[in-house]
N, C-alpha and C positions, 0 to 999 in steps of 0.2 A: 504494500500500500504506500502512496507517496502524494504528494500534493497535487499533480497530473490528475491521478486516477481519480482521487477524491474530487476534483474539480467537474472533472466531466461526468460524473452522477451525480453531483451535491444538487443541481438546479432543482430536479423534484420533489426533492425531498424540504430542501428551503422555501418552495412554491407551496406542499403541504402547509408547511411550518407557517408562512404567513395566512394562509386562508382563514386555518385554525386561529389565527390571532384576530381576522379580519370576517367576517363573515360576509357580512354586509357593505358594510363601511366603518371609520373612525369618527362614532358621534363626538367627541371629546375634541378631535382638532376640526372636524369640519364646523365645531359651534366656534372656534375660537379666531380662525383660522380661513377664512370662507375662501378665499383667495390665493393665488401662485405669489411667494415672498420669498425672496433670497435670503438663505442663513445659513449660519454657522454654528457649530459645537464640538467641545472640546472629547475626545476621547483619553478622561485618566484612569491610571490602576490608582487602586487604593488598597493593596495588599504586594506582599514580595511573592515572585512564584517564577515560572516559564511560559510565557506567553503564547498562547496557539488558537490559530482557527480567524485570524486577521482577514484570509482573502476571503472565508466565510462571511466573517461580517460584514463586508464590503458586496458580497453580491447580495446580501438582503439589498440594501439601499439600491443598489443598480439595476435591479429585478425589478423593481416600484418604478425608477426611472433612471434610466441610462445615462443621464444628463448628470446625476448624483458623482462630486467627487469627494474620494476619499483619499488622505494622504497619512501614511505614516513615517513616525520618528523611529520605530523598532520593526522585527520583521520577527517569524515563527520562531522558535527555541530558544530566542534570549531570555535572560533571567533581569527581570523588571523589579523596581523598588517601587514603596506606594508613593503617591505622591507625580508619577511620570505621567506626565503628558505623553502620550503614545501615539497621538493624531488625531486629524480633524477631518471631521466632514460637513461639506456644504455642498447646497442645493437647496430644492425647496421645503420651505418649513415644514410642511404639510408630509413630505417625506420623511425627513427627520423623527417626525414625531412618531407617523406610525411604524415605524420599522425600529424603532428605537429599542423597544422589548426582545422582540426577537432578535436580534441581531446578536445582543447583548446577552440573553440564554445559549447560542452558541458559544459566545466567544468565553464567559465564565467557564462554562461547564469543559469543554475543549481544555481551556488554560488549569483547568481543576484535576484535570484527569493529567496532564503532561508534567505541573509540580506534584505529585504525587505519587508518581510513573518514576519520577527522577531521584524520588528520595528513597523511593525502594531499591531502582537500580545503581546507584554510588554503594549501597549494602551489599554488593556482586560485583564490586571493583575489584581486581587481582586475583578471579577466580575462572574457574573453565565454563562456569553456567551461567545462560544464557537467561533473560526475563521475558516469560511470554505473556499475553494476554491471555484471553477465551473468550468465549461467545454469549457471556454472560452481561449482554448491553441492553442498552435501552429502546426499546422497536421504533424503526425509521432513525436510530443516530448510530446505527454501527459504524458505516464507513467516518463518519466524523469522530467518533468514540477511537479507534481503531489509530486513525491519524494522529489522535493525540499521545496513544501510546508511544508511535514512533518515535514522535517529537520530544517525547520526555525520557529517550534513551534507551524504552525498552524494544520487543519485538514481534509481531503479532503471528497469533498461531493460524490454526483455519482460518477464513474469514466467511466463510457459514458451510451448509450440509453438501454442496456441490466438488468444496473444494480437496478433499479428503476423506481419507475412511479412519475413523475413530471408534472401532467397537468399544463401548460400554456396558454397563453390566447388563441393563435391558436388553439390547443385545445379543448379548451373551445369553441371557434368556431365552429370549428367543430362537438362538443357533440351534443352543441344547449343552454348550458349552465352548471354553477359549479355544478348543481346536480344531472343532468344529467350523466356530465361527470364524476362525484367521484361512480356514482352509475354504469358505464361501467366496471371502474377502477375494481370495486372491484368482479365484475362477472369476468371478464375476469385474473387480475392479482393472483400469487399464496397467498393465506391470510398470507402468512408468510411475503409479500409486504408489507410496508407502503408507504399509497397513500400521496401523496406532491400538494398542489393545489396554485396556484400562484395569488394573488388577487388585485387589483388593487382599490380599495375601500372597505367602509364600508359593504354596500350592499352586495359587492359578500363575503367578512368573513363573514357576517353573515350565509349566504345560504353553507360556506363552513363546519361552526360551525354543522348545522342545519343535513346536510347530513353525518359526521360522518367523515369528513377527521384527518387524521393522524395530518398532518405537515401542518399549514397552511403562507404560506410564502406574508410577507407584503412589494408590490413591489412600488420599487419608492414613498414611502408615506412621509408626511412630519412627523417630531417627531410629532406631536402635529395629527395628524391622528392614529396613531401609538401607540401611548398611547391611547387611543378613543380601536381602533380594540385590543389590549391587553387587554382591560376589558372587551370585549366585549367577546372573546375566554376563560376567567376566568379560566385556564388551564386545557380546555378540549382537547387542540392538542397541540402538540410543537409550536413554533414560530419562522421563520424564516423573518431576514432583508436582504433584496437584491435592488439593483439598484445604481450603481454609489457609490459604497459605496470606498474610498479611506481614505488614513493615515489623508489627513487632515481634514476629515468632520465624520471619527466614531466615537467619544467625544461625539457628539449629541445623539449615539444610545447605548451610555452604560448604561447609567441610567435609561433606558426604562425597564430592566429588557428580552426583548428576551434570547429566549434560546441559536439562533444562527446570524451571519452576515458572508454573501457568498458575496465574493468580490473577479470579475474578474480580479481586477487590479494585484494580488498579480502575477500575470502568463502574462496577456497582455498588462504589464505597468512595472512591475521591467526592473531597468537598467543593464546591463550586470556588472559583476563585473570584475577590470582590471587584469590581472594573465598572467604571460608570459613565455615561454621558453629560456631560455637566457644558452649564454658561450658556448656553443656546443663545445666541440674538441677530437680530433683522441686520442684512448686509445693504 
């Protein structure tokens, strides 16, 4: 995922985004407002973080009218102090106003998930393991969610059910069991697939090991499990750590040596970051 890709699907989804905010119209500026008026307003943070989802915010406005400019002091991944002026946009007021919320729910949430992203992954400085997201986002803000991962230094996994094969334990249920289910995988999926089997003890890595999985992902296990199924795998498949993994408990899984840890917190637990439109006035 990269800022490209995000750009040329964001329109829809930021066109949803405003409808929902618009349905009708904006009774609030068309009372105040009745008329086309050139203006201005400031774009500041009022929090420290890493900033993301700028070109975002900018095609709200430019979606409303094309005529709308937006100019920035900072650009995606810098690290902002409160207090910065980060840029301005002008046009007309009328635009300003309404696109103001939305704009600004992107660009929080985006820069909420990127400082948050960055503070877990400085925790996996000088190590072999990698920080993934998961599919654990908010419907209609993956690709946006996903971007901000990037942006905040980590690295994203799937990016939904098309992209990969991820047996889990339903699954697995399903199959009838993991060897089963990796030996479905691998008939039916394209071989250019690697198959992901999700384990939940000893037992099922072993039978993961046994049948030839790719990626075998060790879920919810304690370190001390974890280190066990890591010798156990003796690097016959990649390793992945998943299950409630959050900033104050991945310390335990650094030193284990996995390849990777997927943590949905980095998308369904960052806090919004605070960033505001302020000074509006008639040009």
């Amino acid at each position: 995922m990269n800022d490209i890709t995000m750009l040329l699907n964001a329109d829809e989804f930021i066109l949803l985004a405003l409808k929902e905010d618009i349905s009708s119209e904006d009774v609030t500026t068309n009372a105040v407002m009745p008329d086309y008026q050139d203006g201005q307003v400031d774009l500041i943070c009022k929090q420290d973080g890493i900033i993301c989802g700028l070109q975002v915010f900018e095609r709200v406005f430019t979606l409303l009218d094309p005529d709308t400019d937006v100019t920035f002091n900072v650009k995606d991944g810098d690290f902002v102090t409160s207090g910065t002026l980060m840029g301005t946009v002008t046009g007309d007021i009328r635009v300003l106003l309404s696109g103001e919320r939305t704009a600004l729910n992107y660009l929080q949430r985006m820069s909420g998930i990127a400082t948050y992203t960055n503070s877990v992954a400085k925790l996996l400085e000088g190590s072999k393991t990698k920080l993934l997201d998961t599919r654990k986002t908010t419907p209609c803000m993956r690709i946006f969610e996903k971007y901000a991962v990037k942006t905040g230094g980590g690295n994203n996994h799937r990016y939904n059910l098309s992209d990969g094969v991820l047996l889990k334990d339903n699954h697995i249920g399903a199959a009838g069991s993991v060897k089963k289910a990796i030996e479905m995988a691998k008939e039916y999926a394209p071989f250019v697939r690697k198959i992901e089997v999700e384990t939940e003890n000893l037992d099922m890595v072993k039978e993961a090991v046994e049948a030839g999985a790719d990626i075998i992902m060790l879920d919810n296990m304690s370190p001390e499990t974890m280190k066990k199924a890591i010798e156990i795998i003796d690097g016959r498949a990649l390793t992945e750590c998943s299950g409630n993994v959050t900033k104050e408990n991945i310390q335990n899984i650094v030193n284990l040596g996995v390849d990777f840890v997927s943590s949905g917190a980095l998308t369904h637990s960052a806090p919004i970051m605070d960033i505001s439109l302020k000074n509006l006035h008639t040009l």
